[in-house]
MIDOSE-1310 file (N, C-alpha, C; in nm, 2 decimals, decimal comma, always signed):
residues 230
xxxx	+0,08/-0,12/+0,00/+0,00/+0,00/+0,00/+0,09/+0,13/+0,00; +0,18/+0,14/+0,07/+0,28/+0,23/+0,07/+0,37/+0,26/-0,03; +0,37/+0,14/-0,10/+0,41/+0,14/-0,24/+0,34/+0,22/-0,35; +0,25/+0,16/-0,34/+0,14/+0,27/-0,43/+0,12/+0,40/-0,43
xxxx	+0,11/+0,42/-0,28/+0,12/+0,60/-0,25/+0,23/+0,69/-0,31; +0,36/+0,57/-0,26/+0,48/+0,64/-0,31/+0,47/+0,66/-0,46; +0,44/+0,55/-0,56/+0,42/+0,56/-0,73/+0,36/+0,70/-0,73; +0,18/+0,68/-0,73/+0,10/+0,80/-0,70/+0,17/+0,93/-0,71
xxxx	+0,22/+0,98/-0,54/+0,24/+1,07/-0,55/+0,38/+1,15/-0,70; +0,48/+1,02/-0,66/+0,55/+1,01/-0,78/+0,54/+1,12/-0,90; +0,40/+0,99/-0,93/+0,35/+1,06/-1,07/+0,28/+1,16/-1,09; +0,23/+1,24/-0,99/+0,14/+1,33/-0,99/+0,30/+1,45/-1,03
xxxx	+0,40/+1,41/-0,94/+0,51/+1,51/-0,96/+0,55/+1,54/-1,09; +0,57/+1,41/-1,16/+0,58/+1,39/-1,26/+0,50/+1,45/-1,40; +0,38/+1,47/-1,37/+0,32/+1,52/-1,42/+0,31/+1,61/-1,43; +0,32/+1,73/-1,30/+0,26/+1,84/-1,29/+0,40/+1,90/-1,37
xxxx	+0,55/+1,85/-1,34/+0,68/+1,89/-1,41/+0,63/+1,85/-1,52; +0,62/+1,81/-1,63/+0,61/+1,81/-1,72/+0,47/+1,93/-1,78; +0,37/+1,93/-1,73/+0,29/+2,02/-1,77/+0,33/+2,15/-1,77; +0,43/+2,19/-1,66/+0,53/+2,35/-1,65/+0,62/+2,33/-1,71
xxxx	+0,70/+2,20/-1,76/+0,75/+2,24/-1,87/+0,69/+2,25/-2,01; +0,62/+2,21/-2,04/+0,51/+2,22/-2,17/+0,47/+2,38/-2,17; +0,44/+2,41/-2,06/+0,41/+2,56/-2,06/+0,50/+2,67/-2,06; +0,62/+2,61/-1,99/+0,74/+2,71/-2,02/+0,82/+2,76/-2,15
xxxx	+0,81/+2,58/-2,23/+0,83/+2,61/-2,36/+0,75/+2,65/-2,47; +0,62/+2,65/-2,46/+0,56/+2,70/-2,52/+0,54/+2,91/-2,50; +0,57/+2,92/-2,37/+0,58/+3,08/-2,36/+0,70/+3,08/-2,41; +0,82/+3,07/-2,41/+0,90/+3,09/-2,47/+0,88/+3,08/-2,62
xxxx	+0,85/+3,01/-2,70/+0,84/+2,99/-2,84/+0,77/+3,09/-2,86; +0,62/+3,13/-2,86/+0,54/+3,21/-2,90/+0,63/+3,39/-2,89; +0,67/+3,38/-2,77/+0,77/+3,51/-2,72/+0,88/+3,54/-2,83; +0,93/+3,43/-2,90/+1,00/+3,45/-3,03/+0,91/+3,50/-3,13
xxxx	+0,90/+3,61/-3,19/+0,87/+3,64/-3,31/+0,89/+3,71/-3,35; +0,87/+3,72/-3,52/+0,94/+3,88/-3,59/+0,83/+3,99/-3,59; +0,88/+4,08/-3,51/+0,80/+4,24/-3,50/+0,77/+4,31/-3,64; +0,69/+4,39/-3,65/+0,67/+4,46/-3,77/+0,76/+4,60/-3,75
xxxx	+0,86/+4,62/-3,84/+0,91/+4,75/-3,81/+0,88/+4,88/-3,82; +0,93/+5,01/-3,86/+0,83/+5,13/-3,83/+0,80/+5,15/-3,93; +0,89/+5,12/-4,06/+0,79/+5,12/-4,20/+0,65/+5,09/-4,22; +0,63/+4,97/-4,20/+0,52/+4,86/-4,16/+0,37/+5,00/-4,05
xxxx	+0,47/+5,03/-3,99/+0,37/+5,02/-3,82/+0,31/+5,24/-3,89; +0,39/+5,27/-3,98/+0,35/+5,38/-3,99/+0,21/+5,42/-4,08; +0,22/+5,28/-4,14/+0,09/+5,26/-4,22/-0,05/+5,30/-4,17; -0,06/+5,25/-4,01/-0,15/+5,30/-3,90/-0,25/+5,42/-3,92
xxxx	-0,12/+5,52/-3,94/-0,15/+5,67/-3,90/-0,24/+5,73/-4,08; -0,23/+5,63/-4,14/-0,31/+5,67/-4,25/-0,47/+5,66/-4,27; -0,51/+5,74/-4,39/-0,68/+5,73/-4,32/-0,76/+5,66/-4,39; -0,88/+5,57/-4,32/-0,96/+5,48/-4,38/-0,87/+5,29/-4,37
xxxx	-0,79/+5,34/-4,22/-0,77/+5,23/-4,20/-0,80/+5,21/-4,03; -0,91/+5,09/-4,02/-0,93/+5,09/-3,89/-0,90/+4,99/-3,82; -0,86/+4,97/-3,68/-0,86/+4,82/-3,62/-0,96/+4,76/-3,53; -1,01/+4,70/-3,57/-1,11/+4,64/-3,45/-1,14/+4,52/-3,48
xxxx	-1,17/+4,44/-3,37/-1,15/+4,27/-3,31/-1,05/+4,21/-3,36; -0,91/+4,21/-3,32/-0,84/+4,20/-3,38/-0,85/+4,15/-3,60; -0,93/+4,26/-3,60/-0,87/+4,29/-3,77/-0,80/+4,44/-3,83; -0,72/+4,46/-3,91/-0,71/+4,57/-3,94/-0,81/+4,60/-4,06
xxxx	-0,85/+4,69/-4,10/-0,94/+4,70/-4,20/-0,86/+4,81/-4,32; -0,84/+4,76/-4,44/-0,76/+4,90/-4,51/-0,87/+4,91/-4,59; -0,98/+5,01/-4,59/-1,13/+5,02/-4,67/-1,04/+5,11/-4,83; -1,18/+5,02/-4,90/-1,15/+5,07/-5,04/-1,25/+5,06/-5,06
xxxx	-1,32/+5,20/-5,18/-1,41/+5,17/-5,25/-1,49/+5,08/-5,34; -1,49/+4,97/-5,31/-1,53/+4,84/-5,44/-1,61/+4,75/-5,35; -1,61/+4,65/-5,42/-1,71/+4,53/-5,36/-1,66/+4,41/-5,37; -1,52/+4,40/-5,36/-1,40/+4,34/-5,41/-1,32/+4,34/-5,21
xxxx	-1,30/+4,20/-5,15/-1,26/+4,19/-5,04/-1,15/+4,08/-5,02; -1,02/+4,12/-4,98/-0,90/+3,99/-4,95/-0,91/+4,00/-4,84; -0,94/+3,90/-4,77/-0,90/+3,80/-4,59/-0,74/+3,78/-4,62; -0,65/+3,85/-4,54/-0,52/+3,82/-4,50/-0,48/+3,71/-4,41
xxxx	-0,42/+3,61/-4,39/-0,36/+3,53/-4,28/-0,23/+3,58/-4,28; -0,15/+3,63/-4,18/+0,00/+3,64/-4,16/+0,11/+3,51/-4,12; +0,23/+3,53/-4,15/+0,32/+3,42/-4,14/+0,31/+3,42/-4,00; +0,38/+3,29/-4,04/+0,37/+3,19/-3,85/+0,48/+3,26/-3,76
xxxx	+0,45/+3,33/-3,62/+0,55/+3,42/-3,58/+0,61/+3,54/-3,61; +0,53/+3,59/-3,70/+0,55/+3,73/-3,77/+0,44/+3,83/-3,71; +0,47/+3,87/-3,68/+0,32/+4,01/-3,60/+0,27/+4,04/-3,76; +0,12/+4,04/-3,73/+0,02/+4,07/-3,87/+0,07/+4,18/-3,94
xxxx	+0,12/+4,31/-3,84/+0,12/+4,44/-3,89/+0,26/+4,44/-4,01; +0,31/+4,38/-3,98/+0,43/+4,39/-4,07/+0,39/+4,37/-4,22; +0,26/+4,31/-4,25/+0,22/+4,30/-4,40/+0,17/+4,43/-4,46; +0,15/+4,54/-4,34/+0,08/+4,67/-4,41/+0,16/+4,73/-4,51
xxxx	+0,26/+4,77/-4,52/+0,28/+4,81/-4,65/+0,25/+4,77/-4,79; +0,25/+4,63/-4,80/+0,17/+4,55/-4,92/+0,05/+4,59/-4,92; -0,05/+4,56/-4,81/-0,14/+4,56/-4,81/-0,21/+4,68/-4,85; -0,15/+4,75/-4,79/-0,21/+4,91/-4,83/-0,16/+4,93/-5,00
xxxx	-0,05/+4,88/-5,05/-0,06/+4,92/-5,20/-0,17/+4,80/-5,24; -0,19/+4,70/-5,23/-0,31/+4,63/-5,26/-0,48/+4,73/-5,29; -0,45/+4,78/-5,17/-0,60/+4,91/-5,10/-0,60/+4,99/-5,22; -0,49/+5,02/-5,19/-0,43/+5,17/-5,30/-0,51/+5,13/-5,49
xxxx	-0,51/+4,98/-5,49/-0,55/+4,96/-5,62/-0,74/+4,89/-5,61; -0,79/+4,98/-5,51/-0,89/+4,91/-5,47/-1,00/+4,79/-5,49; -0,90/+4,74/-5,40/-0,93/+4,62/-5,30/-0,91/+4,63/-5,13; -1,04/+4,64/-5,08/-1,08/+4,64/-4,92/-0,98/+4,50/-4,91
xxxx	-0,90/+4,53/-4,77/-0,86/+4,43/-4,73/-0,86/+4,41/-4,56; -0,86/+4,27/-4,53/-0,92/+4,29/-4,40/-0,78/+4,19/-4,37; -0,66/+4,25/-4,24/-0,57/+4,19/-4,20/-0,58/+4,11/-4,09; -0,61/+3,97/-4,04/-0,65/+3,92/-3,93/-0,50/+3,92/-3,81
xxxx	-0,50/+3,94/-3,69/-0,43/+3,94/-3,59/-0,45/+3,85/-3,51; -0,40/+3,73/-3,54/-0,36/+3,60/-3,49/-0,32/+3,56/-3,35; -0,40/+3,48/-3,29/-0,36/+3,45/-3,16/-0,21/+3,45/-3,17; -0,11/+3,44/-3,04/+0,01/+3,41/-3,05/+0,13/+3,47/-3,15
xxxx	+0,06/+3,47/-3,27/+0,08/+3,55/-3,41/+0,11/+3,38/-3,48; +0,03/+3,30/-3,50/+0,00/+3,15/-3,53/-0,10/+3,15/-3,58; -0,12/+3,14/-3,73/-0,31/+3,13/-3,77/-0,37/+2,98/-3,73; -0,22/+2,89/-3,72/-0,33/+2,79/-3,67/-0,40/+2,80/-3,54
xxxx	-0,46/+2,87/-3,48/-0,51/+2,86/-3,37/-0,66/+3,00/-3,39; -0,61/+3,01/-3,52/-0,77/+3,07/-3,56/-0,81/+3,07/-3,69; -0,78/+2,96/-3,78/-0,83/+2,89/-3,93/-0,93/+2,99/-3,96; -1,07/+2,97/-3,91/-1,20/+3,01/-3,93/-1,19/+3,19/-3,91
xxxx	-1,08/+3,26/-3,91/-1,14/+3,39/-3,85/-1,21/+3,44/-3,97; -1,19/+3,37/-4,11/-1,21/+3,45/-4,17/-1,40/+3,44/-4,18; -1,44/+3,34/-4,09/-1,58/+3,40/-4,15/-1,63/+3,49/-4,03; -1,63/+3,57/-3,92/-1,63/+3,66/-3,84/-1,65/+3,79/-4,01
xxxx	-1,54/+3,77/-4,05/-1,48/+3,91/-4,13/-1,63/+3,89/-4,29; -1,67/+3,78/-4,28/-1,79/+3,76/-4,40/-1,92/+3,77/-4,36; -1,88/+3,75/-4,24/-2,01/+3,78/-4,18/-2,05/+3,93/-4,14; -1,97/+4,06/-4,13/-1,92/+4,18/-4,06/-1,98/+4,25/-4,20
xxxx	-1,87/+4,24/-4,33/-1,91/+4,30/-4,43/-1,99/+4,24/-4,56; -2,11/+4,23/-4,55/-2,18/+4,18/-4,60/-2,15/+4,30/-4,77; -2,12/+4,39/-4,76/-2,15/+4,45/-4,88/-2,02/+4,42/-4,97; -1,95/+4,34/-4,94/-1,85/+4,29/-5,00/-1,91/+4,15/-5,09
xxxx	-1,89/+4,15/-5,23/-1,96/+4,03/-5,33/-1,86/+3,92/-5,38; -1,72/+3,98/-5,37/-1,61/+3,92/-5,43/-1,51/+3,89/-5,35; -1,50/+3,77/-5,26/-1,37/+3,75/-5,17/-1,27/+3,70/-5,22; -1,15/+3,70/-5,17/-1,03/+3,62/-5,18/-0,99/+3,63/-5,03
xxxx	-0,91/+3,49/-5,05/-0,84/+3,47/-4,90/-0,70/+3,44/-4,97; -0,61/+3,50/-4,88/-0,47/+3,43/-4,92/-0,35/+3,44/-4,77; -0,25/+3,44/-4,79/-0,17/+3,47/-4,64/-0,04/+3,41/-4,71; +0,06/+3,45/-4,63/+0,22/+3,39/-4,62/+0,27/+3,32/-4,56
xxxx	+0,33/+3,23/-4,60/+0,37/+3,08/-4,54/+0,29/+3,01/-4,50; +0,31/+3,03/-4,36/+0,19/+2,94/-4,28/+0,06/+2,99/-4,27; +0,03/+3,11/-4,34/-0,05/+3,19/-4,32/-0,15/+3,15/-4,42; -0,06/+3,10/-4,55/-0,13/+3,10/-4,63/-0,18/+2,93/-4,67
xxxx	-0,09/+2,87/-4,57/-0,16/+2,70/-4,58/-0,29/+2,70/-4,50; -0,30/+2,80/-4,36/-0,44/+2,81/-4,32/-0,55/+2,88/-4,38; -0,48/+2,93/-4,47/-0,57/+3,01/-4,58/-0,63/+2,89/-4,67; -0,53/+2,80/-4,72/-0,60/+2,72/-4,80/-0,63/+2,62/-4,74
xxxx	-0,64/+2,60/-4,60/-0,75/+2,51/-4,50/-0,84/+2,50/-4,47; -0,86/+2,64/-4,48/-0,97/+2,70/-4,41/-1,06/+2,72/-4,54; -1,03/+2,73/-4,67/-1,07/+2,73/-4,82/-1,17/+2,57/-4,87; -1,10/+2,48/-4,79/-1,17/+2,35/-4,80/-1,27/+2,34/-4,82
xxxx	-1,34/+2,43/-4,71/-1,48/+2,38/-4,67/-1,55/+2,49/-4,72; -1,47/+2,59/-4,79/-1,56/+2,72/-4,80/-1,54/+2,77/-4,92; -1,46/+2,71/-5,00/-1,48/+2,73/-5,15/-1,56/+2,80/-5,23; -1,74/+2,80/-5,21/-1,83/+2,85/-5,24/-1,87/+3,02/-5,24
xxxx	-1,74/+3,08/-5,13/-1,79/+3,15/-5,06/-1,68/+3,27/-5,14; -1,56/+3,22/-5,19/-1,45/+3,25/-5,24/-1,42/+3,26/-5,41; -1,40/+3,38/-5,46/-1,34/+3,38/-5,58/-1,18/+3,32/-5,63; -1,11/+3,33/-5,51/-1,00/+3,27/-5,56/-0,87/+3,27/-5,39
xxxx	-0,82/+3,22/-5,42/-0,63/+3,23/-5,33/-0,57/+3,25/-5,36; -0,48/+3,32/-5,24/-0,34/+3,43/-5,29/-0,30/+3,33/-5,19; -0,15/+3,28/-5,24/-0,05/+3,22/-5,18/+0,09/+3,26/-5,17; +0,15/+3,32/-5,14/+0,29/+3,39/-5,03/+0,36/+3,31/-4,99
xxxx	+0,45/+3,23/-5,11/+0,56/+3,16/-5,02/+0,46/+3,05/-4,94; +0,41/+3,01/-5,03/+0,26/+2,90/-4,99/+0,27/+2,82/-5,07; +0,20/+2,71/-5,05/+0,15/+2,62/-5,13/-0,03/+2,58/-5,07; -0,12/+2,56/-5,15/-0,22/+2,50/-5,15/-0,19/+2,36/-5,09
xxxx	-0,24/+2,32/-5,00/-0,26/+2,22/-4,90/-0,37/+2,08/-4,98; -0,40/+2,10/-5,07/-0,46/+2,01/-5,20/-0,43/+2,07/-5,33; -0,48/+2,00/-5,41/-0,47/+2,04/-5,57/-0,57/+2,02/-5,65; -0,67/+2,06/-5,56/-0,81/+2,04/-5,60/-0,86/+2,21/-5,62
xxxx	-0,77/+2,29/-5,57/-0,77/+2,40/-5,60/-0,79/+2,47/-5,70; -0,93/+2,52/-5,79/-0,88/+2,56/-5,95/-0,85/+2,69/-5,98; -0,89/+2,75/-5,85/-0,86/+2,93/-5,89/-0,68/+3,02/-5,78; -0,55/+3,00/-5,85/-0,46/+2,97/-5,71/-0,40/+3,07/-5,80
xxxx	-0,34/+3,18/-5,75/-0,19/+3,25/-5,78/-0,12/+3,24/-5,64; +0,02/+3,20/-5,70/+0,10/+3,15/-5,61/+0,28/+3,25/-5,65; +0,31/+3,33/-5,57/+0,40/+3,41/-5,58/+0,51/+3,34/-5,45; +0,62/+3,36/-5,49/+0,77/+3,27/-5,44/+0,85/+3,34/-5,48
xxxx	+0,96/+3,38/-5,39/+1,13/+3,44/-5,45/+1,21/+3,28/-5,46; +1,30/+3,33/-5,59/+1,35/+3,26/-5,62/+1,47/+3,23/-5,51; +1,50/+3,30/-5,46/+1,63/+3,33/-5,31/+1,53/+3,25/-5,22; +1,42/+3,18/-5,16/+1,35/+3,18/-5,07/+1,45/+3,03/-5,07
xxxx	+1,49/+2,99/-4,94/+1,53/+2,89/-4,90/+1,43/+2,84/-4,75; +1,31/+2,93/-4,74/+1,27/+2,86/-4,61/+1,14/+2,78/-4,64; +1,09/+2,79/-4,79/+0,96/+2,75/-4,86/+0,99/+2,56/-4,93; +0,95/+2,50/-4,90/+0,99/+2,38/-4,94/+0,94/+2,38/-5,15
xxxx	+1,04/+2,40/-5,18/+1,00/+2,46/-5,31/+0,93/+2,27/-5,44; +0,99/+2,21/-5,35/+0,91/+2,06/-5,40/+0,78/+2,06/-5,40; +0,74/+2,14/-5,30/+0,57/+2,09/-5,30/+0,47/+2,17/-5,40; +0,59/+2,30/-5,45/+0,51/+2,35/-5,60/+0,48/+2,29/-5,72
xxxx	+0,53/+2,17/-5,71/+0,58/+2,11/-5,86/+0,46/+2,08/-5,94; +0,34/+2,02/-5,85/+0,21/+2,02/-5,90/+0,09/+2,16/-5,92; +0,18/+2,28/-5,92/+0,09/+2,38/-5,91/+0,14/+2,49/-6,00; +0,11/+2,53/-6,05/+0,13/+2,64/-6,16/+0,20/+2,79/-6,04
xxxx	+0,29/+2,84/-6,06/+0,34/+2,94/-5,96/+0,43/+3,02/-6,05; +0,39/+3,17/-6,00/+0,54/+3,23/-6,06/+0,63/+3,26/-5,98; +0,75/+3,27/-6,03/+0,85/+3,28/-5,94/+0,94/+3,47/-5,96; +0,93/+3,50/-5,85/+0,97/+3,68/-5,81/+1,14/+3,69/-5,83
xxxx	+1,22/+3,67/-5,95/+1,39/+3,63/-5,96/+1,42/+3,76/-5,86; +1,54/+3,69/-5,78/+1,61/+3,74/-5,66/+1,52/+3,79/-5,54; +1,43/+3,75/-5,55/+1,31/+3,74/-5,40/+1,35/+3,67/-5,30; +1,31/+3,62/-5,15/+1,32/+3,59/-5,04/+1,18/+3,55/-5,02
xxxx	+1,20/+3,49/-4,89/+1,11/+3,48/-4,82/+1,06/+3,54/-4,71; +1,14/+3,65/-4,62/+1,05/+3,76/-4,58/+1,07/+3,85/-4,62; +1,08/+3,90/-4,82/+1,06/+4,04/-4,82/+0,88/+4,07/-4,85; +0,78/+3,97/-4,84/+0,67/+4,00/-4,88/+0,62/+4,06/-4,76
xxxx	+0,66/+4,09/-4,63/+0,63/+4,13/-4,50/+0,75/+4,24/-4,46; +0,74/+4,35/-4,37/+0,87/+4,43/-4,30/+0,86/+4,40/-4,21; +0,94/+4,28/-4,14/+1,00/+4,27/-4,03/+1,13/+4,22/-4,04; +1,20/+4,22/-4,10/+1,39/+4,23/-4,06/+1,37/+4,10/-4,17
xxxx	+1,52/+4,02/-4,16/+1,54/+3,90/-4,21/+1,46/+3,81/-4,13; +1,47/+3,69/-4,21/+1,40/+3,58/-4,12/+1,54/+3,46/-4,07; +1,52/+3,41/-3,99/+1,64/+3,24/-4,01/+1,67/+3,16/-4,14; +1,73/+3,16/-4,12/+1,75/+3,03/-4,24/+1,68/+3,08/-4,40
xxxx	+1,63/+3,21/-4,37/+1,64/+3,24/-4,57/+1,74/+3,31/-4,60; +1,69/+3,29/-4,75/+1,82/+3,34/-4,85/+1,86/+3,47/-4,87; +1,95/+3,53/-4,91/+1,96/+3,66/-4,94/+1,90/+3,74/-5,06; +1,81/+3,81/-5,05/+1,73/+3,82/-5,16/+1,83/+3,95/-5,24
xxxx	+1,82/+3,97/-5,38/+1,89/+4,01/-5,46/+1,85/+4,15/-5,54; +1,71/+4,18/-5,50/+1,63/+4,27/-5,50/+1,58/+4,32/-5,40; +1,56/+4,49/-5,42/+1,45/+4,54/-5,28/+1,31/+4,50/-5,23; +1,33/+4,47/-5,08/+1,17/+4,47/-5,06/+1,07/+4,54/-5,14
xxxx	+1,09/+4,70/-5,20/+1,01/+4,73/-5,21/+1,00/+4,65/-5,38; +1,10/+4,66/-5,44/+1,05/+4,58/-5,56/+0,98/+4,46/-5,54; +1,01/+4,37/-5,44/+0,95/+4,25/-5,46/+0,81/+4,28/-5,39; +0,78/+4,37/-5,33/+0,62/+4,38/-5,32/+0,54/+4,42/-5,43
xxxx	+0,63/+4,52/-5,51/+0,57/+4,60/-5,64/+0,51/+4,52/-5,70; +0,61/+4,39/-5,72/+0,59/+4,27/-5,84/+0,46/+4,22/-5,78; +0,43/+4,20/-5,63/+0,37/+4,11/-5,55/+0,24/+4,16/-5,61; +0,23/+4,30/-5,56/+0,10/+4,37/-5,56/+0,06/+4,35/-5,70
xxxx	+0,09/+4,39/-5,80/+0,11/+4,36/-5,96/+0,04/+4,27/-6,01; +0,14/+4,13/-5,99/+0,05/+4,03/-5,97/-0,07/+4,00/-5,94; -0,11/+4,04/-5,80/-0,25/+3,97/-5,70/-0,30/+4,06/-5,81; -0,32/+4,20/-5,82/-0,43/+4,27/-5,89/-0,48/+4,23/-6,02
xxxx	-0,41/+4,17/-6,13/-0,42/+4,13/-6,20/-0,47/+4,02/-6,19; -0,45/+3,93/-6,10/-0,53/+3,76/-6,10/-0,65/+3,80/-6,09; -0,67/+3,91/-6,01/-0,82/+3,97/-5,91/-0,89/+4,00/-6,02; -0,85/+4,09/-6,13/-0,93/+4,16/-6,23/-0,93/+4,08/-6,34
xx	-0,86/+3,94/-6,34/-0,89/+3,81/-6,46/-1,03/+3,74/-6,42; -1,09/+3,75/-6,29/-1,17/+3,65/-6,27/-1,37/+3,76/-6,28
């Protein structure tokens, strides 16, 4: 009997150490992320862009609406510069701000944001990196609802997909560039993988060979054009 108690208590130790370490590493990892810098963060101060529940809203005149996901560990804000030249060519866009700064832990926000602006007729969803696999997760089941996906250093998560622009730097060494092979993609020559966002370099990518601001130019370029083909 005393044996038992001893196990028991044991394991209850055991347990409860391992649950504070689960939690210690997990605050720690989320605590890692890349900030949006002041380029990025100045976007703010401009007019007909609002934040509320965690969305930013860049309003444009049209009936034409992109749901953003941001990269995994990247603060959302750091996509405003794109985004706002996106606006700038009017398209309302609505930037979601991600638990932890992780979309997987909120796939579905985008229907809060379809539900909000009904006077919007024409959606796209898209995001970067990881942003944009829960973009095309979260597309599964809601296809119906969507004109097309923008993918950033993304890939579509099926290939059941029929409406996809898919933009990549050719310098991007953090994008597993294998898994494009079945998907039609252009590729941005001397791009990276975090110049589609302003928050500094990322780990482990490449050196990109061109300016951020060119490889968003091309970026924005692009999406507008896929947007005004359909």
């Amino acid at each position: 009997m005393k044996a038992l108690k001893f196990i028991k208590r044991n394991w209850i130790k055991l347990s409860l150490g391992i649950i504070v370490f689960l939690g210690l590493a997990f605050f720690l990892y989320i605590s890692d992320y890349y900030p949006a810098d002041q380029t990025a963060l100045q976007i703010l101060e401009k007019p007909d862009i609002y934040e509320t529940d965690n969305i930013v809203e860049l309003r444009a005149d049209s009936d034409i609406g992109l749901i953003f996901y941001p990269g995994g560990k990247v603060e959302s804000l750091a996509y405003l510069v794109l985004l706002d030249s996106i606006r700038n060519e009017g398209i309302n866009v609505y930037l979601v701000n991600m638990p932890f700064n992780l979309a997987v832990f909120n796939v579905n926000a985008a229907d809060k944001i379809i539900e909000k602006y009904p006077n919007i007729k024409h959606w796209y969803i898209g995001g970067h990196s990881l942003g944009g696999a829960m973009a095309s997760q979260y597309l599964e089941k809601q296809s119906d609802n969507f004109d097309g996906l923008i993918q950033l250093a993304a890939y579509p998560l099926n290939d059941r997909e029929s409406n996809v622009l898919i933009l990549y730097g050719s310098n991007d060494t953090v994008l597993d560039l294998d898994k494009l092979s079945s998907f039609k993609s252009i590729e941005i020559e001397g791009g990276n993988h975090a110049y589609f966002g302003h928050y500094g370099d990322q780990e482990g990518d490449g050196v990109a060979s061109i300016s951020r601001f060119d490889q968003q130019s091309i970026t924005v370029k692009s999406i507008i054009e896929f947007i005004h083909s359909n």
